[in-house]
C-alpha positions as CSV (number, residue, x, y, z in Angstrom):
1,X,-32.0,-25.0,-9.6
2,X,-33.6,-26.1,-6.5
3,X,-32.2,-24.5,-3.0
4,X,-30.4,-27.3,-2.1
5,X,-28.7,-28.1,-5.5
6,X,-27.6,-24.4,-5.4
7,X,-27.0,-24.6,-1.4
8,X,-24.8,-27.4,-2.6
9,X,-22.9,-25.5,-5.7
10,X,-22.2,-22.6,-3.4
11,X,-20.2,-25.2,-1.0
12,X,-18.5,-26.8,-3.5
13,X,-17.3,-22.9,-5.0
14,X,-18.9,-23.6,-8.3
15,X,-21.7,-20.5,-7.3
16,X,-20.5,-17.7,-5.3
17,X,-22.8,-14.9,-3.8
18,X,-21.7,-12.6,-6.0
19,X,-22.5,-8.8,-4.5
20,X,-21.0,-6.3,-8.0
21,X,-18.4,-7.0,-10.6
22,X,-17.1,-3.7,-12.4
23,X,-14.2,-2.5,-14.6
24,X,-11.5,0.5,-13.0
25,X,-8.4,1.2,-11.9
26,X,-6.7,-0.3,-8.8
27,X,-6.6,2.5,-6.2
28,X,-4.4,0.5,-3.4
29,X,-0.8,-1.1,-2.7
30,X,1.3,-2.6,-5.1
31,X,-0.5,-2.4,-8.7
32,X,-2.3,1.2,-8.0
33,X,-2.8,2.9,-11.4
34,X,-3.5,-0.9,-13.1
35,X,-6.8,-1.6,-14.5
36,X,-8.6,-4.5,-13.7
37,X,-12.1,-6.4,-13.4
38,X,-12.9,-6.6,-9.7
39,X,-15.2,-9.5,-8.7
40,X,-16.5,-8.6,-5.2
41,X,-18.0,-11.8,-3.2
42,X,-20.6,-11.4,-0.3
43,X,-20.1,-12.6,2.8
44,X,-17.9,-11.8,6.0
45,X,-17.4,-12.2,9.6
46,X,-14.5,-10.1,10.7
47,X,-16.4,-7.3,11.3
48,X,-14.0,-4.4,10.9
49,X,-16.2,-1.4,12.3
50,X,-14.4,0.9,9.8
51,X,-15.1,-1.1,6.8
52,X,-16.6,0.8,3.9
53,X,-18.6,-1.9,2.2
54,X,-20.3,-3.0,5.0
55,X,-23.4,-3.9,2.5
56,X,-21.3,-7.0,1.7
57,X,-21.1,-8.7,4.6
58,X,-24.4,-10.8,4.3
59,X,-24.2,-13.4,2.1
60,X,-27.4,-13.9,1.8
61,X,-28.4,-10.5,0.2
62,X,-26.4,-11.5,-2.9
63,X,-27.2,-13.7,-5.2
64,X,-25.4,-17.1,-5.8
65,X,-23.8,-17.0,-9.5
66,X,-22.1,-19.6,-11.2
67,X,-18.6,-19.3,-11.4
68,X,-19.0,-19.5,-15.3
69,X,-20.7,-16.6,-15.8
70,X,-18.2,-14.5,-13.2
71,X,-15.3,-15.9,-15.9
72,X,-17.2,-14.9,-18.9
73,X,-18.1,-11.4,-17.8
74,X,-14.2,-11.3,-16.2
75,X,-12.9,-12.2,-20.3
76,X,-14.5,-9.0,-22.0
77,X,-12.4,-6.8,-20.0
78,X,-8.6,-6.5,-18.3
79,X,-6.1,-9.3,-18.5
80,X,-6.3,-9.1,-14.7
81,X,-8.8,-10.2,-12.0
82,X,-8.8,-9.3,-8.3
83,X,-11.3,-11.1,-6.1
84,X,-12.4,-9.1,-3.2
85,X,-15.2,-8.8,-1.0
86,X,-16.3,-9.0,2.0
87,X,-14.0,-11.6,2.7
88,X,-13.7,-14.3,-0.1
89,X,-11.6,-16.8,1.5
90,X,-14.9,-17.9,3.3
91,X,-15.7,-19.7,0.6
92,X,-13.6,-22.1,-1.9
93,X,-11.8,-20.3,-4.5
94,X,-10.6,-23.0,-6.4
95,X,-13.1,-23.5,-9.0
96,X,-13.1,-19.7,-10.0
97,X,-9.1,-19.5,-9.6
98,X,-9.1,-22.6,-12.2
99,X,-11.9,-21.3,-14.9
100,X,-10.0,-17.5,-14.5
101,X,-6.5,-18.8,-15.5
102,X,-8.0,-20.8,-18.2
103,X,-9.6,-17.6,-19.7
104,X,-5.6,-16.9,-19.5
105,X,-6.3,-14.1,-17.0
106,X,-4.1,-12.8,-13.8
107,X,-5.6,-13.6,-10.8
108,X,-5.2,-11.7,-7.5
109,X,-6.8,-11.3,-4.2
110,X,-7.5,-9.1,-1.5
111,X,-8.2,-10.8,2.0
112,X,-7.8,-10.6,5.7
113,X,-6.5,-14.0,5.2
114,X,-8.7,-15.5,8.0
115,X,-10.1,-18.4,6.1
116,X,-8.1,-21.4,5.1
117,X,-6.7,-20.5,1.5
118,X,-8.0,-22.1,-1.6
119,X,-7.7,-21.4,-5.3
120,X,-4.9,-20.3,-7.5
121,X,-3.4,-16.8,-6.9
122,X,-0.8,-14.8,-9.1
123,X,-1.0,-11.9,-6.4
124,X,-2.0,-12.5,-2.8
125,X,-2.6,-9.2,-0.8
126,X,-2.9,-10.2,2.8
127,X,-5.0,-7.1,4.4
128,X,-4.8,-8.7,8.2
129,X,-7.1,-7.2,11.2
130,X,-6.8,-7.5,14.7
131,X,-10.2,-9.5,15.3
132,X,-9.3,-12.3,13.5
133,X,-6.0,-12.7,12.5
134,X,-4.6,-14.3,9.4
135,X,-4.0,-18.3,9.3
136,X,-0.3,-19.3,8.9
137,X,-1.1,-20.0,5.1
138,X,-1.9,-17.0,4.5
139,X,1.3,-15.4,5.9
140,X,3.3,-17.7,3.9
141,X,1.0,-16.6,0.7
142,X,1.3,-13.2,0.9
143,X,2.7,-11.3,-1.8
144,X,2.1,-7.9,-0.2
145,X,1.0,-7.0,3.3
146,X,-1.2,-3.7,3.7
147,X,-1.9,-2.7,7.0
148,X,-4.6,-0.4,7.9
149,X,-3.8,2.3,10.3
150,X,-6.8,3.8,12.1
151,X,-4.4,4.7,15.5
152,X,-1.0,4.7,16.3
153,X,-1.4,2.0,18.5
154,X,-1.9,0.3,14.8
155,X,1.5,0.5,13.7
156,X,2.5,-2.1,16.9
157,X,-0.1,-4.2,14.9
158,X,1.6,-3.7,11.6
159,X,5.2,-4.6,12.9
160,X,4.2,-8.2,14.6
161,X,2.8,-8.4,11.1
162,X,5.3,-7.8,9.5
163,X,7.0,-10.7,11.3
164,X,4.8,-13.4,10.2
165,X,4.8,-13.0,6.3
166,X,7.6,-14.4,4.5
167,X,10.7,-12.2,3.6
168,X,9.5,-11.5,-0.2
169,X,5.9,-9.8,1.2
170,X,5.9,-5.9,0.2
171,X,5.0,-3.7,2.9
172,X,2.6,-1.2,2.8
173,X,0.5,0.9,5.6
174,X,-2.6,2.9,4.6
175,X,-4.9,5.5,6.2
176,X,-7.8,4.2,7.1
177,X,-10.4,6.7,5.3
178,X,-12.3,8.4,7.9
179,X,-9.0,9.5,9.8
180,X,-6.5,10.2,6.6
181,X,-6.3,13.5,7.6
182,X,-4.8,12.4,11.5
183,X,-3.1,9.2,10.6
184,X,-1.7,10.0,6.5
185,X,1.3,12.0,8.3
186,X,1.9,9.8,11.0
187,X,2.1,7.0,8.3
188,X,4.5,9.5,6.5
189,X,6.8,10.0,9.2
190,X,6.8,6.1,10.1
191,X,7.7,4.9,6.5
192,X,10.3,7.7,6.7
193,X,11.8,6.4,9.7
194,X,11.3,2.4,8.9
195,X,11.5,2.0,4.6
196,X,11.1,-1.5,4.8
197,X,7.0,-0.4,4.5
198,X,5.6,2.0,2.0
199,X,2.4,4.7,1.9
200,X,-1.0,3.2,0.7
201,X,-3.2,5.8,-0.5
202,X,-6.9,4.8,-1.6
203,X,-6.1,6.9,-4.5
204,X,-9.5,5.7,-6.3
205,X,-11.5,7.6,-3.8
206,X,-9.5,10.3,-4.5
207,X,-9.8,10.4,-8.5
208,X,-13.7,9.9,-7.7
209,X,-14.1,6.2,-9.7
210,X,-15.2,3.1,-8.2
């Protein structure tokens, strides 16, 4: 394809700069201990100076893949999906949403929620972050909220939140990696004193798999 047919695909959602794709076992909120086929796009803006895949947020260093092939590798493995990234609501997720559910597969995401939602979602895991805050869609989509606490000023953050997602969102707060060891018993003691939320662990770094 020439650059501007694939320029073009990419726009419309039917390529997506795809960075990795792999097989494992969710490590975070509400389905940790599930196995599924993670599809991680490139590209994001949000900038979170904690984030840990920070090799994703150029687009341009990952390849644009059609979303046929991402379905086709997706089939061979778990009966669910979750598309991650970076942050891929920057681009249109209807086309991979539609060519997923046909291959009768679950479909979930994790996002910050920043970007105008598209595609079809059977789990939507708002992960919002102060810099740029979540569209009203997104509030109203989320099946789960996870906060990230880096600070105890974060847990402010988590409660307005908390607010703004509709009354069926699951609540969860998790350590942000580099500071588990302050901020995993201050989330303890908060959960303990407000059960609406639960504890987050990223309990796939722990076990040592992707």
């Amino acid at each position: 394809m020439l650059a501007k047919e694939i320029q073009q695909a990419v726009d419309k959602g039917l390529m997506l700069p795809l960075m990795e794709e792999f097989y494992t076992i969710q490590g975070e909120g509400f389905h940790t201990g599930t196995a599924a086929y993670f599809v991680r796009i490139g590209g994001c803006d949000v900038g979170c100076h904690w984030c840990d895949v920070k090799e994703s947020w150029n687009a341009d260093l990952h390849p644009p893949t059609a979303v046929d092939q991402i379905v086709s590798n997706a089939k061979s493995y778990a009966d669910t999906v979750v598309v991650t990234g970076g942050e891929p609501l920057t681009w249109d997720m209807t086309a991979l949403t539609k060519g997923l559910k046909e291959a009768n597969l679950r479909v979930h995401i994790e996002t910050s929620g920043s970007y105008p939602v598209t595609g079809d979602w059977d789990w939507f895991c708002l992960s919002p972050k102060k810099n740029r805050l979540p569209v009203d869609a997104a509030y109203a989509a989320a099946d789960e909220l996870k906060v990230i606490i880096h600070n105890k000023h974060d847990f402010i953050f988590a409660e307005e939140q908390a607010e703004k997602v509709n009354g069926n969102a699951v609540l969860f707060l998790q350590p942000e990696w580099s500071k588990k060891e302050i901020v995993t018993p201050m989330i303890v003691d908060y959960v303990m004193q407000h059960p609406k939320w639960r504890v987050s662990l990223q309990t796939h770094k722990y076990l040592n798999i992707p």
